[in-house]
N, C-alpha and C positions, 0 to 999 in steps of 0.2 A: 865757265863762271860758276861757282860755287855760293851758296845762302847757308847762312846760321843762324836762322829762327831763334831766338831764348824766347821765354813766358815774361824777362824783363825787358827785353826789345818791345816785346807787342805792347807791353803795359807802357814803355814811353812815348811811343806813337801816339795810342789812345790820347794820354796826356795831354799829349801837344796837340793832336786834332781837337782836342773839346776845349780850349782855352786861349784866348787871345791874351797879345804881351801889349802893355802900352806903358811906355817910360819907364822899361826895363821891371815892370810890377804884373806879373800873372793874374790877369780876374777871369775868373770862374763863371759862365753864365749861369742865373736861376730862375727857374720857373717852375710853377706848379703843374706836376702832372694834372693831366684834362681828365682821366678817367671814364671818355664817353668813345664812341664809335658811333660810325656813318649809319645811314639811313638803311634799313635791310630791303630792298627794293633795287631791282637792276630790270635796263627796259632795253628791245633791241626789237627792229625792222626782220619782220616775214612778210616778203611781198609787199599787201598793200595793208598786212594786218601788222597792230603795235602789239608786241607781248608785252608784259609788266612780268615781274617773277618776282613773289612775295613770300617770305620766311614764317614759320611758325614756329622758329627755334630748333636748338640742336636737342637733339634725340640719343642721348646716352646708354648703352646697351650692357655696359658693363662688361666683366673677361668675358672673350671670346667660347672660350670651354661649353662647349653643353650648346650652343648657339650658334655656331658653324658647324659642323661636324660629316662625318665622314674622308677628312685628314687629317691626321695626325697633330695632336694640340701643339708642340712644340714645332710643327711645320706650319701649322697657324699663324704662330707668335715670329717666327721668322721671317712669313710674308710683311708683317705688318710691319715688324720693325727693323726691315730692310726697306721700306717703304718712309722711313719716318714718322710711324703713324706708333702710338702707346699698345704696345703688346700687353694692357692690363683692362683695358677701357676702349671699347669700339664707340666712335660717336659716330651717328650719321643724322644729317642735315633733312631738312624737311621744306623741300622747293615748291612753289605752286605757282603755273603760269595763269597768267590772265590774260586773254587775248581778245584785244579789241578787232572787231574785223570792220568797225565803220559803223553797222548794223547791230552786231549782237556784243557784248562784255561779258564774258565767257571765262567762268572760275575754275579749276580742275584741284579737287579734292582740298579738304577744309583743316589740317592740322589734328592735333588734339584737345582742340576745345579744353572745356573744364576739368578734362582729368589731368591729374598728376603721376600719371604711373608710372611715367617713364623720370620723373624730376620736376624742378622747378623753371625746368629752362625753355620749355612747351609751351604751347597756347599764347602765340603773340602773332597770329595772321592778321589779326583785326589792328593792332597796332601800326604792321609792316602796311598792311593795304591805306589806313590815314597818313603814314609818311609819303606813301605813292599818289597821295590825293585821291584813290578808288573810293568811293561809298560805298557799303554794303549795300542799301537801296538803290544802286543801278547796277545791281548785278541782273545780267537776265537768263544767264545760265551756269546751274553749277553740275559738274560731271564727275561721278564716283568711277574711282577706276576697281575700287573695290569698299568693302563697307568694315575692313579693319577701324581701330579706336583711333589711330592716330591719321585716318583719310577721311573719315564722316565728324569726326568729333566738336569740329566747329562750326554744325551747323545752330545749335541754339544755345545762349548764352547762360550765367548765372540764375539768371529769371525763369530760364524757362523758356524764353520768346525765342520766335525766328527769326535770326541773325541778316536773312536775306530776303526781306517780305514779298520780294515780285518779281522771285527767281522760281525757272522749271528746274526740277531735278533729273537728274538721270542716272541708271546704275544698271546693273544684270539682273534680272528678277530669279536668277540662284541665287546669288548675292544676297538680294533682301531678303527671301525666304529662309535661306539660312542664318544669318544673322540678328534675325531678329524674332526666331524660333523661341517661344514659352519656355521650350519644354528644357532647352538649354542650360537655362538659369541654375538647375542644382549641380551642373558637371563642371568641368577645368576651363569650362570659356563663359565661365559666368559675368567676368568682367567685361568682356569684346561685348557680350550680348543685351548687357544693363547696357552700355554706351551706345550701342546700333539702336535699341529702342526708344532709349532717351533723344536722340535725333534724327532718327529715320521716321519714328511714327508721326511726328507732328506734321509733315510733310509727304504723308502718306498719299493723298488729294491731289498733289503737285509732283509726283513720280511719274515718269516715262522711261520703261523699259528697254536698251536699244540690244541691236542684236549685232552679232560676228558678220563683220563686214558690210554695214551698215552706215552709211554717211546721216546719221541722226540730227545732226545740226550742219550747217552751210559749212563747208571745209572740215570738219571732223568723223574722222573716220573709227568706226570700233574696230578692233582685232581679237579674238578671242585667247587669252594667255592663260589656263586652266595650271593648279599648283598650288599657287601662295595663298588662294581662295578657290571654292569650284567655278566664279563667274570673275574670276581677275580680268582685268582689260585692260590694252593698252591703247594711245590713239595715233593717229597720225594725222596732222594740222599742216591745212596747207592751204596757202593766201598766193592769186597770181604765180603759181609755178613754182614755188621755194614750199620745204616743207618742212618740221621737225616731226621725230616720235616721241611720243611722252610717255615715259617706260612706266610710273604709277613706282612697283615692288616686282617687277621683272626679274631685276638685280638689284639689292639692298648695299651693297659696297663693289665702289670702283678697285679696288684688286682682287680681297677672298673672293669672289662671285663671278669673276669675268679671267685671270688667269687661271683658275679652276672652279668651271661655271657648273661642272657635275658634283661638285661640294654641295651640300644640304643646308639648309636652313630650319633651324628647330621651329621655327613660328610657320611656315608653310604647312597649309592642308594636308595636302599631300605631297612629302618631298622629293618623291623618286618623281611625281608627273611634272610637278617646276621643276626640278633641274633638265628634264626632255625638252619641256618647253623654253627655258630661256634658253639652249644652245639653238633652237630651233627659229628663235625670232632674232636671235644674236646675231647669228649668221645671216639672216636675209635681212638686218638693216647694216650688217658689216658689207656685205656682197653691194648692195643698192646705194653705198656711201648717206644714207641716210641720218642727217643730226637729229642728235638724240638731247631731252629735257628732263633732267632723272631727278625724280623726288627727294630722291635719299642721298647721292655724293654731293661731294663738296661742292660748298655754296659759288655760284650761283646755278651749276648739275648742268649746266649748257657746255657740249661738243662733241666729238665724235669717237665710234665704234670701229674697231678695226682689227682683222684676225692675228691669231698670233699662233705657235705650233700649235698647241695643245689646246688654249682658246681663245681670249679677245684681252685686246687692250683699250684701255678710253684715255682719249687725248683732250683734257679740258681745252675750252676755248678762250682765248685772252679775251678782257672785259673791256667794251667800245665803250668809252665815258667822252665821248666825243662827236655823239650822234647826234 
C-alpha cells in the first residue's frame, strides 16, 4: 500500500477538520483567541510531605557561544537543534519547590527578584506562589542552594522589605562570605554582589549556616556541590521513605550538561571543579535511581537521571493533574 502526501491534500483535510457543513453551506467556527495560560504552579505527594513547585519565569541566556564552552560551537548548536530546542537562544526555567512537611513550609531558592538582567520574563515567584495559594508570611523556611542573582534575588521586594517576615534562612557561609564581599563591588561580579547584599544583609540576623551532609531542617539533607559557587549545595528531601534531589545549578540544561556533563559553563566559579562535581553527583543519583527537582530544565524540572555512554540522560516526568 502506497501514500502520496501533496501540501494540497494536507490543506484539505485541515479544511474539512475545522469546518462543519449544515444544509450543504460550510461555517467556519469563530472565536477569540484567549491569549492567557494556566496557573504556573504544579503540586505532587512526597511521602507524607506536599511539594508545590513555583515559577519565577523563564530565564533567557541568549547564543549559547561563550556560555557553554569547551565543545565545539557548532556541536553546541547541533545538540540543541537536534533536540528541538533554538540553536540562537538558550532558555532555561526557574523551578522552586515548596514543601509542606505538616510541620514546616519550606521554600528553596527565591528567583530574581527585582532585577532584570536576565529580561523581563523573571521575577514572578511571588505571583506563581498567590496562584498556588502560599503566602509569603507562612513561609518558615527558605533554603539557598547558593547566593547567585537569580537563587537569593527574591528575598526583598521594590521597597526594600522582607519578602518572608517569619522565615529562617539558610545558605553555606562560603557562599555568603563570598558573595556579599565589599571588596567585590569594583571587579566583573559587581552586579551578583549589589544583588547578594541588597538581600542577604537584611536578613543577616535570620541566617543559619548548614554544612555538607547535614540534615539542617527535618528531612533535608545538605550535600556539598563545590563549582558553579565555592559553597553550591544540593539537597535531598525526603518524607516517609520517597525522596527527590533538588539539583539547585548542578546542571543548568537537561541536554548541553548531562549528555556532556564535562562541558563548562561560563558562569561557574570554577569550571574544571563543577564539571568533577556534577559527573560526581550525577552518577550517584543515576546509580541510587534517585528523582531529581531541577531549577533550571523544563517546567516543571520533576524526573529522573539516568546514565548514558559517555554521560546522563533526564527523563522528564508526566504531570499528575489528577492528585
Amino acid at each position: 500500500m502506497t501514500s502520496n502526501v501533496t501540501r494540497r491534500s494536507v490543506l484539505a483535510l485541515g479544511a474539512g477538520l475545522g469546518a462543519t457543513t449544515m444544509l450543504g453551506e460550510t461555517v467556519l467556527a469563530k472565536a477569540p483567541k484567549l491569549g492567557t495560560q494556566p496557573s504556573y504552579f504544579y503540586r505532587f505527594d512526597l511521602g507524607n510531605a506536599e511539594v508545590t513547585v513555583v515559577s519565577d519565569g523563564p530565564l533567557p541566556l541568549g547564543p549559547p557561544k561563550g556560555t557553554f564552552i569547551g565543545v565545539p560551537d557548532d556541536a553546541v548548536k547541533k545538540m540543541l537543534s537536534d533536540n528541538f530546542l533554538s540553536p540562537e537562544n538558550v532558555v532555561l526555567e526557574q523551578n522552586s519547590p515548596i514543601v509542606n512537611t505538616g510541620d514546616k513550609l519550606i521554600l528553596f531558592d527565591t528567583g530574581m527578584g527585582t532585577s532584570k538582567a536576565f529580561g523581563p520574563t523573571t521575577g514572578r515567584q511571588q505571583k506563581s506562589m498567590k496562584e498556588a495559594g502560599i503566602k509569603p508570611e507562612d513561609i518558615d523556611a527558605v533554603v539557598f542552594s547558593h547566593a547567585h542573582i537569580d537563587h537569593i534575588g527574591g528575598v526583598v521586594g521594590e521597597d526594600g522589605k522582607v519578602l518572608f517576615p517569619n522565615a529562617q534562612y539558610y545558605i553555606a557561609q562560603s557562599d555568603f562570605d563570598f558573595w556579599t564581599d565589599e571588596s567585590k563591588i569594583g571587579g566583573p561580579l559587581k552586579d551578583f554582589v549589589l544583588h547578594a547584599r541588597k538581600n542577604l544583609l537584611p536578613i543577616r540576623d535570620r541566617l543559619v549556616f548548614y554544612k555538607d551532609g547535614q540534615e539542617f531542617l527535618p528531612g533535608v539533607q545538605a550535600i556539598a556541590a563545590p563549582g558553579h559557587t565555592i559553597g553550591h549545595t544540593i539537597f535531598v528531601v525526603t518524607s516517609n521513605g520517597k525522596s527527590f534531589a533538588f539539583l539547585g545549578d548542578l546542571t543548568h540544561h537537561p541536554i548541553l550538561l548531562l549528555e556532556k556533563p564535562r562541558m563548562q559553563f561560563s558562569y561557574d566559579t570554577d569550571p574544571a571543579q563543577a564539571a568533577e562535581t556534577r559527573v560526581k553527583l550525577l552518577d550517584m543519583i543515576a546509580t541510587q535511581k534517585i528523582p531529581v527537582m531541577a531549577y533550571h530544565y523544563a517546567w516543571p524540572g520533576v524526573g529522573h537521571i539516568a546514565k548514558t555512554g559517555e554521560g546522563f540522560h533526564y527523563y522528564p516526568e508526566a504531570m499528575d493533574l489528577y492528585r
